[in-house]
N, C-alpha and C positions, 0 to 999 in steps of 0.2 A: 411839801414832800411827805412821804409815809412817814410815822412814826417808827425810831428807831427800836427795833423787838429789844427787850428784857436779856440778859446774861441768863443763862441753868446757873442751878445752883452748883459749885465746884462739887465733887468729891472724889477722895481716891477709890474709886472703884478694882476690880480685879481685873488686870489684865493677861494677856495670851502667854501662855508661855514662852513662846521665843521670845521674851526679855527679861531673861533674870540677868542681864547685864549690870555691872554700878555703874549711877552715876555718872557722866564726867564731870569735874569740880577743877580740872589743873589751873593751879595758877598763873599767871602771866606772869614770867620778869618784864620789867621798866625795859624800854626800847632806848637802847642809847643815841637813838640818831632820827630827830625829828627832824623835819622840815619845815621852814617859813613858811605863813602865809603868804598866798600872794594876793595882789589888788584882786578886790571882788568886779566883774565884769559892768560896762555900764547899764545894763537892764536889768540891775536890781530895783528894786521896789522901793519909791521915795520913802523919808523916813517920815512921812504923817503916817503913816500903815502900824509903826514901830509898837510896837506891845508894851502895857507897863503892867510890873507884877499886882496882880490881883486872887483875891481867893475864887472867884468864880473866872468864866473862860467867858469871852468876849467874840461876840461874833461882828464879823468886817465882808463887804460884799465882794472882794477881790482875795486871792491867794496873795500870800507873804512868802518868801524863800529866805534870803539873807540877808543879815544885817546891812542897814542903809552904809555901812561901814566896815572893812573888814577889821578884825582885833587879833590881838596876843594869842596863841596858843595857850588853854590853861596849864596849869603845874601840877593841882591837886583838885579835890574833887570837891563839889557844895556839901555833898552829905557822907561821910565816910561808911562804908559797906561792910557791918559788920561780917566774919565766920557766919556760913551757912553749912559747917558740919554738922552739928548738933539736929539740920531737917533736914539733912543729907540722908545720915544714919539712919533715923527712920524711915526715908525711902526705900534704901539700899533693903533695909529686914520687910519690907513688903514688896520689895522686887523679886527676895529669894524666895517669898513666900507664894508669890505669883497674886498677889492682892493688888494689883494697880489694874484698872482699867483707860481707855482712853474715853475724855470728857466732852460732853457734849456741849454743844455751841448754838447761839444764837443764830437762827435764818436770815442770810443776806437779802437786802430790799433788791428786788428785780423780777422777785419769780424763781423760774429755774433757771435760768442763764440770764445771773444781774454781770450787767455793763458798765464799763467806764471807759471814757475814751480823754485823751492826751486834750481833746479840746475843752473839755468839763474840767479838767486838772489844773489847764492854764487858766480858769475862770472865761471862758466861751473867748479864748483870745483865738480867731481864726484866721489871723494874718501871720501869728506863728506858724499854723500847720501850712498855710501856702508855702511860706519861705522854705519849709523842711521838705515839702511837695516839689517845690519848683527848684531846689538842690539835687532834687534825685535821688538824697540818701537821710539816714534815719542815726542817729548816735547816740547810744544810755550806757549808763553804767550799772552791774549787779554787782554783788557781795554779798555775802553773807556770815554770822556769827559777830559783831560788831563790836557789843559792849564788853565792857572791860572790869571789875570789880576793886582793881589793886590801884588804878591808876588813871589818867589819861595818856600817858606816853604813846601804848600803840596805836589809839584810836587819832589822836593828830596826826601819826606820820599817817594814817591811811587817808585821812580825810585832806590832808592839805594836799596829798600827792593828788585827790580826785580833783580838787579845786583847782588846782595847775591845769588838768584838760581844759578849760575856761578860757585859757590864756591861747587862742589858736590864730592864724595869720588869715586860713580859709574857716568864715564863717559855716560852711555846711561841716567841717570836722566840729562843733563846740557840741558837748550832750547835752537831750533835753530833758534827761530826769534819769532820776537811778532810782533800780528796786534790789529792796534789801528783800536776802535770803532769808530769813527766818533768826530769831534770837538776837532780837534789837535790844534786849534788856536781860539782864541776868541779877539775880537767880530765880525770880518767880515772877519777872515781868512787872514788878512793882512799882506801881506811877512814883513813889518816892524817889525812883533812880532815874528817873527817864532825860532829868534834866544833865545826868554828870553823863551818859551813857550815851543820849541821842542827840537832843536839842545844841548841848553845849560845843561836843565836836563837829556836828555840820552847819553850826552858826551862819557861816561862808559858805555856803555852797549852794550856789545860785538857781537853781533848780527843781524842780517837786522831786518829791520822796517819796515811794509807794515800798509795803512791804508786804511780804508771805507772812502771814504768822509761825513760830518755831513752837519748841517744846516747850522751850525756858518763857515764854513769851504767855503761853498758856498754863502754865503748870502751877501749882498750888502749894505754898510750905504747909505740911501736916498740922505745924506750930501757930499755923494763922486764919483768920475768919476772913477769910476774902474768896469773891469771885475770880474763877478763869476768864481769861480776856479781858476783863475791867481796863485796863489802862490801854492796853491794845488797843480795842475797842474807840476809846474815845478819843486817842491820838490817830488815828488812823483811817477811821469809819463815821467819824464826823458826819454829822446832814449837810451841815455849810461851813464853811470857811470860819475856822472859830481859832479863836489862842487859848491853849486851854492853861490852866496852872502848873501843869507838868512843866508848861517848855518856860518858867519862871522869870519872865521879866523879856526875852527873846520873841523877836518877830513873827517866825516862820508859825501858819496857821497849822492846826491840824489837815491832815490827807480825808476827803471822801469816798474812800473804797468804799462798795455797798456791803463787804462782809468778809468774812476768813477766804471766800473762794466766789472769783469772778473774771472776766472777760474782759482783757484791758488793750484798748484799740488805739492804734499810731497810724502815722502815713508809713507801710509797708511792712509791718506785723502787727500779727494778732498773740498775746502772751494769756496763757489758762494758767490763770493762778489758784493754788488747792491747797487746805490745810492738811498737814499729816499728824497732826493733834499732839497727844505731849508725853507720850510713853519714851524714855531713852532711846530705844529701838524696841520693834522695829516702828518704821508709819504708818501709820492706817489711816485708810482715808472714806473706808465703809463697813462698818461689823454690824452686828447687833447692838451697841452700847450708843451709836452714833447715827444708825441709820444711813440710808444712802443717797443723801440727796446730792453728794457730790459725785457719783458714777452719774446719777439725770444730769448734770449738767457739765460731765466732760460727753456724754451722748449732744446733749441738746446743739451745744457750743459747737459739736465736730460734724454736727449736721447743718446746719448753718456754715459753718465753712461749702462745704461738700455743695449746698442750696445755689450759696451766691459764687460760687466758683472762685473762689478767694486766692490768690495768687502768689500774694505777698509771705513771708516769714511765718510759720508757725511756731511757737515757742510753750512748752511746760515748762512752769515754776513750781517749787515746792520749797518743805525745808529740808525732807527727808532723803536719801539718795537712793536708787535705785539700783545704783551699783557701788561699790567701795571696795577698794583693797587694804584700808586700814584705818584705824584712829574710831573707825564706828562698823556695824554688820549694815549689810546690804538688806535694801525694803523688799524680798523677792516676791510676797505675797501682793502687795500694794502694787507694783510694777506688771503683774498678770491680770490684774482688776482692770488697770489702765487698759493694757495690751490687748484683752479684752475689747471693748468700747474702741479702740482704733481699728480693731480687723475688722467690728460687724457694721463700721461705718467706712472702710477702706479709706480712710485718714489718719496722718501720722505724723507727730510734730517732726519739726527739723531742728530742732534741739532740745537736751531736757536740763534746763539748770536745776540747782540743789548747796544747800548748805551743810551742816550739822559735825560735820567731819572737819576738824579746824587745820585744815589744809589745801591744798587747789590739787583737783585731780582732773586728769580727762581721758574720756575712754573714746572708744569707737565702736558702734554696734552695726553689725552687717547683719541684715535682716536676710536673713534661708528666701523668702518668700519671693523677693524680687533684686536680691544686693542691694537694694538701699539702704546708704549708711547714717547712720544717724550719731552726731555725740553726746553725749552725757554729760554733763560738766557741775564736781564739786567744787564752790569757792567760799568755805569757810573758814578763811583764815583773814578776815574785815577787820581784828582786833582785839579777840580775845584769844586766852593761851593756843600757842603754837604743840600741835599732837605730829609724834611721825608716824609713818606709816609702818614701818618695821619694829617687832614687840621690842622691847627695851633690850638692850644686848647682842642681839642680832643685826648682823648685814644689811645695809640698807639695801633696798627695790632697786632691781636695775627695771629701765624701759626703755621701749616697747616690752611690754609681757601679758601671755595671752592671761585674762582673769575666767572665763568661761570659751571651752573650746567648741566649735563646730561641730553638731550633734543632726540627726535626725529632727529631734524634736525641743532644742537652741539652736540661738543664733553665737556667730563667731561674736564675741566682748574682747576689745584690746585696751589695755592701759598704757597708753598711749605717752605720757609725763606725767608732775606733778611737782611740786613744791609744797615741802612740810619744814621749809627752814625759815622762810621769812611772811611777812604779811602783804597784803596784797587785794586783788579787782578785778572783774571781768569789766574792759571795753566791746561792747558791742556796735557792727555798723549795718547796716542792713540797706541795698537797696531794692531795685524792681528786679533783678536777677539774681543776687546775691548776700547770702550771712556771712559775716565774717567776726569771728569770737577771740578776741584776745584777752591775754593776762599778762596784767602787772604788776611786778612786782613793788611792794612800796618801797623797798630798801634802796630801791635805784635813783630814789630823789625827784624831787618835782621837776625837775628841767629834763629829765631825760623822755623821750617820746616815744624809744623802740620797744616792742612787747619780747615780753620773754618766751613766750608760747602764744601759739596762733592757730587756729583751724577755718577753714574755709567750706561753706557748704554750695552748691549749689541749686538755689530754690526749684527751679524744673526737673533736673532730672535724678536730685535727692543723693549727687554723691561727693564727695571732698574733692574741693576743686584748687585751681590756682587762683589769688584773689587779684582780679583787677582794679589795680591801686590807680588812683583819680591821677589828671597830669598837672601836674603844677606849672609845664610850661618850662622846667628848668634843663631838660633836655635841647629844648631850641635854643634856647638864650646859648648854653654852651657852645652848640653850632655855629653862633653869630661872633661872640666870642672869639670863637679860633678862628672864622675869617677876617673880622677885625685885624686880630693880630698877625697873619699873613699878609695883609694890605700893609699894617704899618713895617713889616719886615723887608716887604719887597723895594 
């Protein structure tokens, strides 16, 4: 395989002025209400696979997921996380100052449109992708904002609530891997935390792990000699199947993404995942300071769609939002870059996930051009402090409310929901017709199965549809049922 490129050297550079915003630092209260684990499913990974802590990473020719065993929920953390005011401060006086730039990144192995596909994830297992093929339909999980500084309370109930999905009666409902939104590790992304933040809470959870890189994930303490991405980087963008010392004595190998931004291919979507680098707000995903190699490859990528007539799910991932009504400002610059690259290839996701905003939002965007609707969906509220939407003191949001009205030269934006009060998940399903996005809430407990918000796309003719839910067959039994009991009646 190529050799993995070198890290840039971190530094804070000057960045644009639309972000002399602070920080956000909010702390997390402790979650009073976790949820058990539940049994880990039988197609975990026997436990010869099982990692033991070592000071270098161990590479193995298969992918690891969860432990050969599911365990305890922790209570407290391996490494306590100190106050990160003291690099805060300093950011904040060079955000007013307009002294941050966004940081440059290592080139993804691939080219211009590097690939990964579900079948390279599972370690070339392609009797999984039949089974998902020959289901008809596709099930992940996203989220995003994850780690937690104060505690592990939030991050269990989110993580055992995902683990629950595992537990299903129809096999083609079980997901086959979740990608994190961005800001798997706080506050600087530091491999020191990665085990109380990442590895530790999804111990159980049965499945690959892919993520966006976030700010926090890239971003560098003023106070510290370290590289952007480093721990990212090596948890995540692995060459092979490795355990590295981060995930401390725990199974699950590092992920082989080829880079902050790639092409990640399932049986019925295709997901363009892009870094939005590590500025507060807003995201940028091509200047000067970064260059643009990721506008070539949402070109490359939407041409290739466009090539092979691609049918299935389009999907943008980031960590930065393109739209928001609150908790963070909207990417409008990075969003015209995008919008851009989709008009001059007449390709247009059918949905755009996003983090950063530690809350779940969703819009609806009717495109002037042809009405097709597209949604946006914030969901960073995976674990770390809960922000609301409404400035402190003020009325909370009612919705529907339009956030950008129908213009000549916009499209109509509706904010559609949201939840800024508890933590939570997008469940995604995706078949050969159809996306369908929900959210769950974690507070509703691992047994509960209904979403609390839902949107429905329809992949042909690009507009919110009704979702054609699979038949369980439970409508006929009923039918038999009451003549049953009319026979024994009569």
């Amino acid at each position: 395989m190529p050799a993995k490129p070198e890290s840039k050297p971190r530094n804070p550079k000057v960045k644009p002025k639309e972000s002399s915003k602070k920080v956000d630092r909010k702390k997390t209260a402790p979650s009073t209400k976790v949820a058990a684990r539940k049994p880990a499913p039988s197609f975990v990974r026997p436990a010869d696979h099982a990692a033991t802590a070592t000071p270098t990473a161990r590479v193995l020719d298969q992918p690891v997921f969860a432990q050969p065993q599911p365990t305890a929920d922790p209570t407290v953390f391996r490494v306590v996380h100190p106050s990160d005011d003291a690099a805060y401060k300093e950011i904040d006086k060079l955000n007013a100052e307009h002294k941050l730039f966004p940081l440059p990144f290592p080139a993804p192995r691939g080219g211009v449109e590097p690939q990964l596909s579900l079948t390279s994830v599972l370690g070339d297992n392609t009797a999984a992708i039949d089974r998902i093929t020959a289901a008809g339909q596709l099930v992940f999980h996203a989220l995003g904002d994850c780690g937690n500084t104060t505690g592990p309370a939030t991050q269990n109930e989110v993580a055992d609530k995902l683990t629950a999905d595992f537990n299903e009666s129809n096999p083609a409902e079980v997901p086959q891997f979740a990608l994190m939104l961005g800001d798997v590790v706080y506050s600087f992304g530091e491999g020191k935390y990665y085990y109380d933040q990442f590895y530790e809470p999804y111990r159980d959870y049965p499945a690959p792990i892919l993520a966006c890189a976030g700010n926090h994930d890239g971003m560098v303490s003023p106070e510290a000699h370290a590289t952007s991405l480093a721990a990212y980087l090596r948890n995540f963008c692995a060459q092979t199947f490795t355990v590295t010392p981060e995930a401390g004595g725990l199974s699950r190998t590092a992920q082989i993404q080829p880079g902050v931004f790639f092409t990640f291919e399932a049986p019925f979507v295709r997901v363009l995942v892009i870094y939005s680098n590590t500025l507060e707000d807003p995201g940028v995903i091509s200047d000067p300071h970064i260059g643009d190699s990721q506008l070539a490859f949402l070109d490359a990528a939407l041409k290739r769609v466009k090539a092979e007539k691609f049918t299935g799910a389009l999907l943008i991932a980031d960590h930065h939002p393109p739209y928001c009504a609150g908790g963070h400002g909207s990417s409008s610059a990075m969003l015209a870059q995008i919008d851009q690259v989709c008009s001059a290839n007449g390709v247009w996701p059918h949905a755009f996930l996003s983090g950063h905003a530690h809350n779940y939002q969703r819009f609806t965007r009717t495109r002037n051009a042809d009405g097709t609707q597209i949604p946006y969906i914030i969901c960073g509220n995976g674990g770390h402090g809960l922000i609301k939407l409404a400035a402190r003191g003020a009325a909370a949001i009612r919705a529907p409310q339009v956030l950008q009205a129908k213009s000549a030269t916009t499209d109509l934006v509706v904010l559609e929901n949201y939840d800024d009060t508890n933590y939570g998940y997008l469940r995604l399903v995706v078949t050969a017709t159809q996306l369908r996005i929900e959210y769950h809430s974690a507070s509703d407990g691992p047994t509960s199965k209904a979403p609390n918000d839902y949107v429905t796309v329809g992949l042909a003719d690009r507009q919110i549809a009704h979702f054609v839910a699979a038949d369980m067959g439970r409508p006929q039994a009923a039918v038999a049922a009451r003549a049953l009991m009319r026979r024994q009646q009569s």
